[in-house]
N, CA, C and O atoms as a Maestro MAE file, in Angstrom:
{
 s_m_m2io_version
 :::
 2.0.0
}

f_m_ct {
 s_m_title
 :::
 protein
 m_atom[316] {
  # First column is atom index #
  i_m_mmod_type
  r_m_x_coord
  r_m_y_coord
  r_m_z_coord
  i_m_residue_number
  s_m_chain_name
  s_m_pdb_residue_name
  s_m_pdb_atom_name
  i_m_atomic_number
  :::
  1 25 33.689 -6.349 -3.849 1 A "UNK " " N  " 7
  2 3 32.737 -7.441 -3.775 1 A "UNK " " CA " 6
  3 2 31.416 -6.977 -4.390 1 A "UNK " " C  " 6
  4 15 30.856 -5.903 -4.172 1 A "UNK " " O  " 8
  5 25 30.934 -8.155 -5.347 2 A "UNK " " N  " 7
  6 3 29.661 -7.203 -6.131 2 A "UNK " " CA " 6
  7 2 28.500 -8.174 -5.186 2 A "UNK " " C  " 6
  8 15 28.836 -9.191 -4.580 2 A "UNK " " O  " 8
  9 25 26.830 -7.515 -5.219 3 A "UNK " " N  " 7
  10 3 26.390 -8.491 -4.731 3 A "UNK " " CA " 6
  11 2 24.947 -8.578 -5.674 3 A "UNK " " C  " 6
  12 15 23.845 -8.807 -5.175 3 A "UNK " " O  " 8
  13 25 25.145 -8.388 -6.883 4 A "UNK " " N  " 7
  14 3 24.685 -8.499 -8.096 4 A "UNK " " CA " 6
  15 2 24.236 -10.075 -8.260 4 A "UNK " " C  " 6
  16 15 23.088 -10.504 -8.380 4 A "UNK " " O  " 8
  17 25 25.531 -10.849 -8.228 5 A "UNK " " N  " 7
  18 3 25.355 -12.340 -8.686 5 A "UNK " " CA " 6
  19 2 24.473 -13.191 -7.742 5 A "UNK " " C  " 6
  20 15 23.943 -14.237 -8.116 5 A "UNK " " O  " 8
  21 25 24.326 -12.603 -6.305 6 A "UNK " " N  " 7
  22 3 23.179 -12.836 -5.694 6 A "UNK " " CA " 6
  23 2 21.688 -13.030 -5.973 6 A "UNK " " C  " 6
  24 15 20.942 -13.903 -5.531 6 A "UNK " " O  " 8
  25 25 21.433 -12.062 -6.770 7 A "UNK " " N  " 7
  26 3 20.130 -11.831 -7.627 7 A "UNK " " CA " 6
  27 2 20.042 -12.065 -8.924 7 A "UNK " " C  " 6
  28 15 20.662 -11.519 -9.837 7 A "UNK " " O  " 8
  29 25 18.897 -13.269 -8.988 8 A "UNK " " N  " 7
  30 3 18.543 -13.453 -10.323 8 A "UNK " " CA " 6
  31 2 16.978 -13.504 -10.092 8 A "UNK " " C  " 6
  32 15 16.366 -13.729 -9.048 8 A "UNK " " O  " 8
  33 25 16.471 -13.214 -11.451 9 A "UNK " " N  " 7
  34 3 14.835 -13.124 -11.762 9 A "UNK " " CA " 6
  35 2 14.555 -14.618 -11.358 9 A "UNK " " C  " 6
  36 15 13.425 -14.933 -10.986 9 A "UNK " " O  " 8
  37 25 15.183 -15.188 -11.402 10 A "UNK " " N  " 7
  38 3 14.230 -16.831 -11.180 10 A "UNK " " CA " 6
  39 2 14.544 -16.768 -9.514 10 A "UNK " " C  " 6
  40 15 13.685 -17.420 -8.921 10 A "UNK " " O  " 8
  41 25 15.468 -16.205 -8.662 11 A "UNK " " N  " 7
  42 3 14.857 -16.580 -7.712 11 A "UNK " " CA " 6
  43 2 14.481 -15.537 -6.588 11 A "UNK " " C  " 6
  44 15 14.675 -15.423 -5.378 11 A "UNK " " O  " 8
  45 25 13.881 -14.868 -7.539 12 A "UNK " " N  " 7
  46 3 12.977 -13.772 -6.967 12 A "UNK " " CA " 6
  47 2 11.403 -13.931 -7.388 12 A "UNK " " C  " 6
  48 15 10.408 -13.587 -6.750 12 A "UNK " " O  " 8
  49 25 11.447 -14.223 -7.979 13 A "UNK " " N  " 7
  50 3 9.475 -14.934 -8.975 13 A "UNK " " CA " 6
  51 2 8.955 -15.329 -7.695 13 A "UNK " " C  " 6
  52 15 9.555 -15.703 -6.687 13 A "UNK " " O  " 8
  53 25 7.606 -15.160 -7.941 14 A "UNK " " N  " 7
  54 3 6.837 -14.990 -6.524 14 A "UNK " " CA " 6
  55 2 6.356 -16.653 -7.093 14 A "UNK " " C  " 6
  56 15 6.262 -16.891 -8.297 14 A "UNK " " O  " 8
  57 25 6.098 -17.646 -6.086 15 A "UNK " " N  " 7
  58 3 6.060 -19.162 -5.853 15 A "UNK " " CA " 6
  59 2 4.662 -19.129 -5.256 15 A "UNK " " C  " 6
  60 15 4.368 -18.285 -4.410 15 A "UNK " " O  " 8
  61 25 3.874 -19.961 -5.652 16 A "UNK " " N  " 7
  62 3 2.072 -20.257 -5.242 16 A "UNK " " CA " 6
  63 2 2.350 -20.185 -3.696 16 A "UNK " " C  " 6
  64 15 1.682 -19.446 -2.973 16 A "UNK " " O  " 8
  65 25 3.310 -20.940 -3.244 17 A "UNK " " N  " 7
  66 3 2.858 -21.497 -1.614 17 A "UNK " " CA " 6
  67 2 3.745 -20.152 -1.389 17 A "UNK " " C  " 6
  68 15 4.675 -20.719 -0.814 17 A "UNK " " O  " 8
  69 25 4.053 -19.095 -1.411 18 A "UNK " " N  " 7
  70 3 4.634 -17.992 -0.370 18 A "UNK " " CA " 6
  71 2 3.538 -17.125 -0.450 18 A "UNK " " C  " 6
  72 15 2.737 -16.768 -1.315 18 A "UNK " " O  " 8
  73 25 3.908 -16.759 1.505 19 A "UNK " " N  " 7
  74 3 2.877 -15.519 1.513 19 A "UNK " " CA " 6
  75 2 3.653 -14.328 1.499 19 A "UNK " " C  " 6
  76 15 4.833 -14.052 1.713 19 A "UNK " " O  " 8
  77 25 2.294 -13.510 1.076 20 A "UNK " " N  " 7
  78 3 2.849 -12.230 1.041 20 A "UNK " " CA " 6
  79 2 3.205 -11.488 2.602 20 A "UNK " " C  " 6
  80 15 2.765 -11.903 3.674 20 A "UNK " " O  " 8
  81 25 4.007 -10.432 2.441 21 A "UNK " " N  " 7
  82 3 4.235 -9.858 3.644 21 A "UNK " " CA " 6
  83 2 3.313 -9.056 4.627 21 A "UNK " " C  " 6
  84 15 2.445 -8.722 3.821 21 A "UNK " " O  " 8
  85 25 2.995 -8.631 5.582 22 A "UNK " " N  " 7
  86 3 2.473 -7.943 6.173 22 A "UNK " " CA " 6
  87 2 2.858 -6.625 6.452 22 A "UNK " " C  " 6
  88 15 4.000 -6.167 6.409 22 A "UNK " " O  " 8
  89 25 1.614 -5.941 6.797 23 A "UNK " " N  " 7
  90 3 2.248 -4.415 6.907 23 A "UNK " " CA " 6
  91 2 3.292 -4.110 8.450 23 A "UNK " " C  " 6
  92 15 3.491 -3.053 9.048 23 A "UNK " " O  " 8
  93 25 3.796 -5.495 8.728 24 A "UNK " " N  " 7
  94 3 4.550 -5.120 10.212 24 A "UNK " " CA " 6
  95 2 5.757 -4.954 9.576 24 A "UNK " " C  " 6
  96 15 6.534 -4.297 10.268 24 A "UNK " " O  " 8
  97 25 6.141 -5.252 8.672 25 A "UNK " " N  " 7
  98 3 7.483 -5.681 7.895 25 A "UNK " " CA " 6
  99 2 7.450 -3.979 7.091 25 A "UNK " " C  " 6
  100 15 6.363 -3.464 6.828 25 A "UNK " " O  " 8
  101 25 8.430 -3.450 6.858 26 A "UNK " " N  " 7
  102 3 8.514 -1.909 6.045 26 A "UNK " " CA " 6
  103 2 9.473 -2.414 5.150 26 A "UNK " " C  " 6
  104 15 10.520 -1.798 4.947 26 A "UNK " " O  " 8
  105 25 9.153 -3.719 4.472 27 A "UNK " " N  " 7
  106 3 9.768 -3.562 3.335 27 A "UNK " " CA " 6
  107 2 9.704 -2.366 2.024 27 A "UNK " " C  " 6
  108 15 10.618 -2.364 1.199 27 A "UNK " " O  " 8
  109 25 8.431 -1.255 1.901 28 A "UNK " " N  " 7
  110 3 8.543 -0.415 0.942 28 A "UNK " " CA " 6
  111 2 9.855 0.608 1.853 28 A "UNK " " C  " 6
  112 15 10.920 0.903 1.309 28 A "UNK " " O  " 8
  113 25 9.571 0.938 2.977 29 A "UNK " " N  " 7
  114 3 10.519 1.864 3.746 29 A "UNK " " CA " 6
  115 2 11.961 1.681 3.382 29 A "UNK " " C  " 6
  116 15 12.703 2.619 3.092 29 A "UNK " " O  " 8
  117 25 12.265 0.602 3.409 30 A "UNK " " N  " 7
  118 3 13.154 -0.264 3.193 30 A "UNK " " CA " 6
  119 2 13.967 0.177 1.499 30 A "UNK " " C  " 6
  120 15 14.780 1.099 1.434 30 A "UNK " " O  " 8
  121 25 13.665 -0.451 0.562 31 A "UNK " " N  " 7
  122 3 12.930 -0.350 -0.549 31 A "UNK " " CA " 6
  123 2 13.728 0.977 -0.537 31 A "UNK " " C  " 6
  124 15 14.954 1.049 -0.457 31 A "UNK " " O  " 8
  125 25 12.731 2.181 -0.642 32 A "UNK " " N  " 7
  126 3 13.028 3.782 -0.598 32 A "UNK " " CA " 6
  127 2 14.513 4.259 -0.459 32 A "UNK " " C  " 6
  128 15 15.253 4.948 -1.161 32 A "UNK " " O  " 8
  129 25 14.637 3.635 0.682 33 A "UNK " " N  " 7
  130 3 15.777 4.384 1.200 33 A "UNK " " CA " 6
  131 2 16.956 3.588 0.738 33 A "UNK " " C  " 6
  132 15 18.064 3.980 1.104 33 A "UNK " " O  " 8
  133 25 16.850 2.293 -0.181 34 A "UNK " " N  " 7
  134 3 18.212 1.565 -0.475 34 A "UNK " " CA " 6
  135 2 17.927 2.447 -2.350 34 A "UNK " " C  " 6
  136 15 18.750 2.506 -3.264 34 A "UNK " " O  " 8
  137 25 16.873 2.847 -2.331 35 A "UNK " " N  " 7
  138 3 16.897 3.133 -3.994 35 A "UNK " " CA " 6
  139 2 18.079 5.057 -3.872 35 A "UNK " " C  " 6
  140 15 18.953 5.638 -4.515 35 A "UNK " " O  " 8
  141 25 17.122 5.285 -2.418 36 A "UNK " " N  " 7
  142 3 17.974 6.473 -2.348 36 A "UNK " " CA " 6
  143 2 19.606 6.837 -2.320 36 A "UNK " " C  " 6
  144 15 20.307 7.792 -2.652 36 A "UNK " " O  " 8
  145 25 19.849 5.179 -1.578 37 A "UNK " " N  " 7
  146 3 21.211 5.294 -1.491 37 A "UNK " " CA " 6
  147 2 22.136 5.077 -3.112 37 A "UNK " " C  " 6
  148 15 22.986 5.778 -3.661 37 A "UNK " " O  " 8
  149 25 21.608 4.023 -3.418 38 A "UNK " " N  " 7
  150 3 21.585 3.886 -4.894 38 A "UNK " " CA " 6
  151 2 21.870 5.071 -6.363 38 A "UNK " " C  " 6
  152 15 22.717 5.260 -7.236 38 A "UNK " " O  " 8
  153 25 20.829 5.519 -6.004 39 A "UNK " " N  " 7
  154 3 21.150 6.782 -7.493 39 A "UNK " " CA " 6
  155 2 22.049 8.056 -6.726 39 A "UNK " " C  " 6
  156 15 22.521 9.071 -7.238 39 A "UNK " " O  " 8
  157 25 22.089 7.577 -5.268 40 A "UNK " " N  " 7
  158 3 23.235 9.289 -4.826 40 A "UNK " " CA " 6
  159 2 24.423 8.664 -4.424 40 A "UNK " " C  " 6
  160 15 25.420 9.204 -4.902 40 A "UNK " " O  " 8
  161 25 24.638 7.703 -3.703 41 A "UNK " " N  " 7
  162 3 25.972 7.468 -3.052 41 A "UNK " " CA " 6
  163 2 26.542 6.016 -3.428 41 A "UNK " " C  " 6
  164 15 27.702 5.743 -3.737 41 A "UNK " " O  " 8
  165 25 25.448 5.154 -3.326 42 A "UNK " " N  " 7
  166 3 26.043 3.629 -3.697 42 A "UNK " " CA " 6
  167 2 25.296 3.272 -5.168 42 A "UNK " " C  " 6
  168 15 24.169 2.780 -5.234 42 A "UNK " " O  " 8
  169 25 26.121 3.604 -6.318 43 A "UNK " " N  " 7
  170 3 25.719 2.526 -7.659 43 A "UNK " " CA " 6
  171 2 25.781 1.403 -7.552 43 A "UNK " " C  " 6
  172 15 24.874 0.735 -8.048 43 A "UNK " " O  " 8
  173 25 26.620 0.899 -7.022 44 A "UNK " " N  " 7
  174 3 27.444 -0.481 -6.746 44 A "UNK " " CA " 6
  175 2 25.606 -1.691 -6.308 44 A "UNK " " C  " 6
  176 15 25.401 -2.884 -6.527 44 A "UNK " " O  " 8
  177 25 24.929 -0.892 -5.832 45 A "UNK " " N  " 7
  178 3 23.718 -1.529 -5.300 45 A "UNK " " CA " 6
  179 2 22.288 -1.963 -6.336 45 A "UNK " " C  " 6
  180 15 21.270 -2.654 -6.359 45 A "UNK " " O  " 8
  181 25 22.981 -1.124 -7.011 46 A "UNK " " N  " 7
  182 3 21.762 -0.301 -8.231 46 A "UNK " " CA " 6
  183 2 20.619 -1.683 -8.689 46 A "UNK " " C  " 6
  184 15 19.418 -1.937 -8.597 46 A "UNK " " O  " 8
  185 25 21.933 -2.349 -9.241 47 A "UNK " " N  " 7
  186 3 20.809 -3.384 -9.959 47 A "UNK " " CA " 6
  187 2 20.204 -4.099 -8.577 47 A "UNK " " C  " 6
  188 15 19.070 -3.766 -8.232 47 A "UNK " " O  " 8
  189 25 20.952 -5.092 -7.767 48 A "UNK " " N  " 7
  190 3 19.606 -5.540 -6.916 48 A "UNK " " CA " 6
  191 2 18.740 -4.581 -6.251 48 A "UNK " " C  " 6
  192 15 17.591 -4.974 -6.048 48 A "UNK " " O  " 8
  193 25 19.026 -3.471 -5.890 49 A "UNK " " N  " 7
  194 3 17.653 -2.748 -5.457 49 A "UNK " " CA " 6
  195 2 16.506 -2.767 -6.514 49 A "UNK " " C  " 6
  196 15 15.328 -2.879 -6.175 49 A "UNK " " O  " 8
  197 25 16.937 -2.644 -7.907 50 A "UNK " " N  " 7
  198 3 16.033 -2.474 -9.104 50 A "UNK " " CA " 6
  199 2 15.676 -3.795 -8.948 50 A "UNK " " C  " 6
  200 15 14.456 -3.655 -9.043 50 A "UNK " " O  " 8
  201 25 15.876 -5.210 -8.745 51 A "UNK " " N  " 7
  202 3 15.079 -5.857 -8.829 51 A "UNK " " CA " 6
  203 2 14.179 -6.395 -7.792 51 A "UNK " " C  " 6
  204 15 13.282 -7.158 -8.151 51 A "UNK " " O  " 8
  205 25 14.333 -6.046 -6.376 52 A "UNK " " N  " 7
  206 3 13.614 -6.209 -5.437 52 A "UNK " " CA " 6
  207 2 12.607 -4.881 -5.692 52 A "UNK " " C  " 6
  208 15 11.572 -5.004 -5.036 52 A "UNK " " O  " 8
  209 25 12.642 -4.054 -6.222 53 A "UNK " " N  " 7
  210 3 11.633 -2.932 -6.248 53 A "UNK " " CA " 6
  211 2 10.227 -3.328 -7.271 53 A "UNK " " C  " 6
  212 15 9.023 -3.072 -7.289 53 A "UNK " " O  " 8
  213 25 11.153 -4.058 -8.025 54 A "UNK " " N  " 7
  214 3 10.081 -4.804 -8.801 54 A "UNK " " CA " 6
  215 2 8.809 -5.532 -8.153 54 A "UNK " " C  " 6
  216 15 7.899 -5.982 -8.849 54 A "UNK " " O  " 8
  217 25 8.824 -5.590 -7.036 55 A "UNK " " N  " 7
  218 3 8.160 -6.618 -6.528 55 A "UNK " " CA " 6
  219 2 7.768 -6.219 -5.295 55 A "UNK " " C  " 6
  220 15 7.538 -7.038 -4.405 55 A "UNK " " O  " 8
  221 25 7.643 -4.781 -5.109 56 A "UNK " " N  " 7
  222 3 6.833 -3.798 -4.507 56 A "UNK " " CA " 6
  223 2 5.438 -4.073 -3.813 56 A "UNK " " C  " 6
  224 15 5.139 -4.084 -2.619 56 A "UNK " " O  " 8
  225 25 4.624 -4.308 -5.037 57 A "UNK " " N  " 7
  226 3 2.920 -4.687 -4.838 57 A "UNK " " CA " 6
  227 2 2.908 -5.590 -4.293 57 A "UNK " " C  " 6
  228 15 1.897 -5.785 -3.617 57 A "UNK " " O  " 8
  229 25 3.948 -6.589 -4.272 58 A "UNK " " N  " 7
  230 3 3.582 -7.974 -3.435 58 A "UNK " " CA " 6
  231 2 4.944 -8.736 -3.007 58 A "UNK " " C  " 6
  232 15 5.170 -9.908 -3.307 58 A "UNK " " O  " 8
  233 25 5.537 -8.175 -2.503 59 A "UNK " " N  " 7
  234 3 6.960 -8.767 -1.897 59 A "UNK " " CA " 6
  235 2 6.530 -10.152 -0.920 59 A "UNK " " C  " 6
  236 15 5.510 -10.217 -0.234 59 A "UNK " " O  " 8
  237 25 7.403 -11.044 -1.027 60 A "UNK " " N  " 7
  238 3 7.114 -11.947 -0.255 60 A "UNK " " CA " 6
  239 2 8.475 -12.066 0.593 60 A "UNK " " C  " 6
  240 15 9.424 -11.293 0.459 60 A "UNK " " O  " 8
  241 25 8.410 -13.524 1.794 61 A "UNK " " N  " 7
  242 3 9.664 -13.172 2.495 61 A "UNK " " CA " 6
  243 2 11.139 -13.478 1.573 61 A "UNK " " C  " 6
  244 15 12.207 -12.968 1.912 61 A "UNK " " O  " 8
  245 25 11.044 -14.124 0.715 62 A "UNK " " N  " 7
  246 3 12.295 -13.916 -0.321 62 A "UNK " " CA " 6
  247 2 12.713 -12.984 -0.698 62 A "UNK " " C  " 6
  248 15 13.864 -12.923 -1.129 62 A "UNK " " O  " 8
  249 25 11.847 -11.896 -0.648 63 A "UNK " " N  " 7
  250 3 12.449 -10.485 -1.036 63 A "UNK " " CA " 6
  251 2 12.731 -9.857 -0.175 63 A "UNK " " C  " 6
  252 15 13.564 -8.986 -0.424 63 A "UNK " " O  " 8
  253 25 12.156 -9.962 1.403 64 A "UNK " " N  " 7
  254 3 12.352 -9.167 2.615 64 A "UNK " " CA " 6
  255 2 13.923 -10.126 2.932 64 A "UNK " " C  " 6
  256 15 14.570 -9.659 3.869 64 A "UNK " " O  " 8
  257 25 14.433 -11.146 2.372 65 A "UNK " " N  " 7
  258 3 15.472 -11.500 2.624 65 A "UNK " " CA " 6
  259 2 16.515 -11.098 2.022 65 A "UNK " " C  " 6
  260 15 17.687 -11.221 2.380 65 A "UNK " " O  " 8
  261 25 16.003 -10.507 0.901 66 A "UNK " " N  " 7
  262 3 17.173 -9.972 -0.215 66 A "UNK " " CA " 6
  263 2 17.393 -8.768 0.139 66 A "UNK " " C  " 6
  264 15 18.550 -8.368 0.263 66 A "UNK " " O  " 8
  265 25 16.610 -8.180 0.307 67 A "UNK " " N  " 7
  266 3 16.671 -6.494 0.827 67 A "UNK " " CA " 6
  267 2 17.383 -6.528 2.525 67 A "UNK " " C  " 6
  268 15 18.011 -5.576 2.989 67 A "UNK " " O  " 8
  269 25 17.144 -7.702 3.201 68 A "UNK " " N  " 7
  270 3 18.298 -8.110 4.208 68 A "UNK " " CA " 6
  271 2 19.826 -7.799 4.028 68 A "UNK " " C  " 6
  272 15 20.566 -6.924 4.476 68 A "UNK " " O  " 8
  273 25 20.022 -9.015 3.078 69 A "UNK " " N  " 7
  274 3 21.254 -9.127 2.479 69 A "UNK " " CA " 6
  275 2 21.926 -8.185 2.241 69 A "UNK " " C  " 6
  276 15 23.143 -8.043 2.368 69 A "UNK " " O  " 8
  277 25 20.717 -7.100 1.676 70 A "UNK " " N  " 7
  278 3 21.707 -5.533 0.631 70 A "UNK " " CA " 6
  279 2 22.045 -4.639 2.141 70 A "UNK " " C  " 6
  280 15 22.895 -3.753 2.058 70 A "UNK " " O  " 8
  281 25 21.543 -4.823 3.156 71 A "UNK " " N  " 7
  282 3 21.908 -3.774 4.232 71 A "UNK " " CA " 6
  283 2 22.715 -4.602 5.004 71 A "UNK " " C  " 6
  284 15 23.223 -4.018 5.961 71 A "UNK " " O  " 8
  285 25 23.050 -6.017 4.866 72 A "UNK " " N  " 7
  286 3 24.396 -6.285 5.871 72 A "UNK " " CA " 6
  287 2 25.502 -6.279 4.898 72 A "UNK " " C  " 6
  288 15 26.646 -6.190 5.347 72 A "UNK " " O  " 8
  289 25 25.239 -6.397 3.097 73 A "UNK " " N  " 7
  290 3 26.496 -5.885 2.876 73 A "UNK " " CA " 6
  291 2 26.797 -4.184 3.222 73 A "UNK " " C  " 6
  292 15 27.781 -3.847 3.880 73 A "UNK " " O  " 8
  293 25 25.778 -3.170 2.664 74 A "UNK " " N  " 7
  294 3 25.809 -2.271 3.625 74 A "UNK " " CA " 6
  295 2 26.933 -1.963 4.344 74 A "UNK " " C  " 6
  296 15 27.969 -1.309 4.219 74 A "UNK " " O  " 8
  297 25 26.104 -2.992 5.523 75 A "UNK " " N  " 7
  298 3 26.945 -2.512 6.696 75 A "UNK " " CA " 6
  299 2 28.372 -3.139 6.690 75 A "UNK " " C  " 6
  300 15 29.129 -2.575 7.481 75 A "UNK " " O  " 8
  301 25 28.771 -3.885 6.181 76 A "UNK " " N  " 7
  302 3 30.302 -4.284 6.054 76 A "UNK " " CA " 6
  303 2 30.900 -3.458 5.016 76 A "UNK " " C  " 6
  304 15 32.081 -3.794 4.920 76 A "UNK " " O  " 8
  305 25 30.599 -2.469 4.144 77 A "UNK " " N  " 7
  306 3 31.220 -1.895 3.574 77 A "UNK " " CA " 6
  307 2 30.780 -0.165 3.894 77 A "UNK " " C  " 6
  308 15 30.276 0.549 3.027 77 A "UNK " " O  " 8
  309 25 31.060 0.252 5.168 78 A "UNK " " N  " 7
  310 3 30.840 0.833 5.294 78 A "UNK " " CA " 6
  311 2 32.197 2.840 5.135 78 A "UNK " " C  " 6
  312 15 32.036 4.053 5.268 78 A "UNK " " O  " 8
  313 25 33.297 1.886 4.803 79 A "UNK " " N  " 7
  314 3 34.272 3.064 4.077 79 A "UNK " " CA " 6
  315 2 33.795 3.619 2.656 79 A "UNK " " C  " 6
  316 15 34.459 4.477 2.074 79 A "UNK " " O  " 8
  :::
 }
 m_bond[315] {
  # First column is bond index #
  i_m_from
  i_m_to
  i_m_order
  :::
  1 1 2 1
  2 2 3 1
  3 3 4 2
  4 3 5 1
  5 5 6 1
  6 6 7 1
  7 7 8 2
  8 7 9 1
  9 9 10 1
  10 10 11 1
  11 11 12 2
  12 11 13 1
  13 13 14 1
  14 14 15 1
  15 15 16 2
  16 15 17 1
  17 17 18 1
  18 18 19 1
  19 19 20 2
  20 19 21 1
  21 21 22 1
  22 22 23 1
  23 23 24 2
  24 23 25 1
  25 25 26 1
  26 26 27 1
  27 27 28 2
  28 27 29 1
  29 29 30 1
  30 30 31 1
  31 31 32 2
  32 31 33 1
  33 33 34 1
  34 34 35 1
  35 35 36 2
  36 35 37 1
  37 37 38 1
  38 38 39 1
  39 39 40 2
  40 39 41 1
  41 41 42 1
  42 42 43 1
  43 43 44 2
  44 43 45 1
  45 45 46 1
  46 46 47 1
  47 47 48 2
  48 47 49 1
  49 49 50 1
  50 50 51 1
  51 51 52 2
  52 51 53 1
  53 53 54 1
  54 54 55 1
  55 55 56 2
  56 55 57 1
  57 57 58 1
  58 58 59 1
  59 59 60 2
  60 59 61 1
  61 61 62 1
  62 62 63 1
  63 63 64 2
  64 63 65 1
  65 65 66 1
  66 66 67 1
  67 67 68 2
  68 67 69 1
  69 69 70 1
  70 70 71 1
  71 71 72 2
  72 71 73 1
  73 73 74 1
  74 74 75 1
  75 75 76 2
  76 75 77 1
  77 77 78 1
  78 78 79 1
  79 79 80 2
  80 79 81 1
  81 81 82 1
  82 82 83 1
  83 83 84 2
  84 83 85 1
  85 85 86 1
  86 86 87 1
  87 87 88 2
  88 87 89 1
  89 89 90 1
  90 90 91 1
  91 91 92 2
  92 91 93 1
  93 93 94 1
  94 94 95 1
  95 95 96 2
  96 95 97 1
  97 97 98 1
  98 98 99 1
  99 99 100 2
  100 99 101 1
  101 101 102 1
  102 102 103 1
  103 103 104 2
  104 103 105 1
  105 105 106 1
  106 106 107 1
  107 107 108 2
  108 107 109 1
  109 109 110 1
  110 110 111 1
  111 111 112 2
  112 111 113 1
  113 113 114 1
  114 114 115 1
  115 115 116 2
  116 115 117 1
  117 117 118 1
  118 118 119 1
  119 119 120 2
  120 119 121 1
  121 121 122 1
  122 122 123 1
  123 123 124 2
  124 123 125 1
  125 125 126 1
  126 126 127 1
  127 127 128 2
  128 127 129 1
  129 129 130 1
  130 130 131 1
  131 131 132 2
  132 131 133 1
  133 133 134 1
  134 134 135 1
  135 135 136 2
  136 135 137 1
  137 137 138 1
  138 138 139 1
  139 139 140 2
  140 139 141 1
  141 141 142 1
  142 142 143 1
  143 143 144 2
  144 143 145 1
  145 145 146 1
  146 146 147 1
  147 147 148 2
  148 147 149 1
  149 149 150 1
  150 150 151 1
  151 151 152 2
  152 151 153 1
  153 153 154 1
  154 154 155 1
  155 155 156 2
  156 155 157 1
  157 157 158 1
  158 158 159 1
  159 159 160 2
  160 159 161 1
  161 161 162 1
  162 162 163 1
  163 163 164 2
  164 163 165 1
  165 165 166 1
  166 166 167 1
  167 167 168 2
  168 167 169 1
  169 169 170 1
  170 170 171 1
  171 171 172 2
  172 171 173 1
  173 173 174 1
  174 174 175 1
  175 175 176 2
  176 175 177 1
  177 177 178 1
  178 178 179 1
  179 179 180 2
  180 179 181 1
  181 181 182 1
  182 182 183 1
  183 183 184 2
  184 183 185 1
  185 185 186 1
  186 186 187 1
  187 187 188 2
  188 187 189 1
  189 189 190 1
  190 190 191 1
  191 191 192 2
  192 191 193 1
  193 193 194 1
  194 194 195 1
  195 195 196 2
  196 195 197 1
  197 197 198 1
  198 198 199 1
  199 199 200 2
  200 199 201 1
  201 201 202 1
  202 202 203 1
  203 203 204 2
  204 203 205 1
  205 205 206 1
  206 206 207 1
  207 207 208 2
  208 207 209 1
  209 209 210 1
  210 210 211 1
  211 211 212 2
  212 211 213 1
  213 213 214 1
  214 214 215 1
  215 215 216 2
  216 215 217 1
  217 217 218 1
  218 218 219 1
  219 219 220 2
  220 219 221 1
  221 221 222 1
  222 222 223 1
  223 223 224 2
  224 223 225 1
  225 225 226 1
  226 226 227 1
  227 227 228 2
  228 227 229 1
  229 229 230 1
  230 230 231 1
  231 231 232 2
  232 231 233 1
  233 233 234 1
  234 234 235 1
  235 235 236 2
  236 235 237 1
  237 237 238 1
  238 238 239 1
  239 239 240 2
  240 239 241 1
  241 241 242 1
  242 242 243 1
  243 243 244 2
  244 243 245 1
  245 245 246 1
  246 246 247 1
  247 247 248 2
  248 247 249 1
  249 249 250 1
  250 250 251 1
  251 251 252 2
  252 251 253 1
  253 253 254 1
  254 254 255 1
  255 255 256 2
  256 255 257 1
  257 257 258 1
  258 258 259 1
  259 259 260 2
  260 259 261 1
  261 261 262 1
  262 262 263 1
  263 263 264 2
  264 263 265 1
  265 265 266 1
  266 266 267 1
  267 267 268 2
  268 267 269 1
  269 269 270 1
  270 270 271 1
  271 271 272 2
  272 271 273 1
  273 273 274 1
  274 274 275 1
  275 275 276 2
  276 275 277 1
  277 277 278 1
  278 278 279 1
  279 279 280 2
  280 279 281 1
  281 281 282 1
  282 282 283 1
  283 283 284 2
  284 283 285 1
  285 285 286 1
  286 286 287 1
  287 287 288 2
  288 287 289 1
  289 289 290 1
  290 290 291 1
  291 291 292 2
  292 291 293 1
  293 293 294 1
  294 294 295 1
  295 295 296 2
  296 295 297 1
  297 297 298 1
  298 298 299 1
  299 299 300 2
  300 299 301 1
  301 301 302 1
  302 302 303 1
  303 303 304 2
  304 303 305 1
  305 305 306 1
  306 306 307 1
  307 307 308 2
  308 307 309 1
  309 309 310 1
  310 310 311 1
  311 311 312 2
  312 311 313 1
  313 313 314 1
  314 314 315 1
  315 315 316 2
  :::
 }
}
């Protein structure tokens, strides 16, 4: 199961009416440790982590939802 087709640049583009996140949310923490998993153990992740990383300086909750997504597939593929 890829979860690539999930993510596209148009609906990740940051939208006038969204706010940005707060520092209660560790989306960079987040972020880090899916890039880590990425270049050592999971490729399979590669590209959507690369494009939620994009959007670092100002993640909004569309991206704290995508970076959701990548840790419950994660966790269902956990063999």
């Amino acid at each position: 199961m890829m979860i690539a087709h999930v993510f596209s640049l148009k609906n990740l583009k940051w939208d006038d009416g969204e706010k940005m996140l707060g520092p209660e949310i560790p989306y960079l923490n987040v972020i880090g440790a899916l890039m880590y998993l990425a270049n050592c153990t999971r490729p399979n992740i590669a590209f959507a982590v690369n494009l939620l990383a994009r959007h670092s300086a100002d993640p909004t909750h569309r991206h704290w939802m995508g970076a959701k997504c990548i840790l419950r597939y994660l966790n269902g593929t956990k063999s």
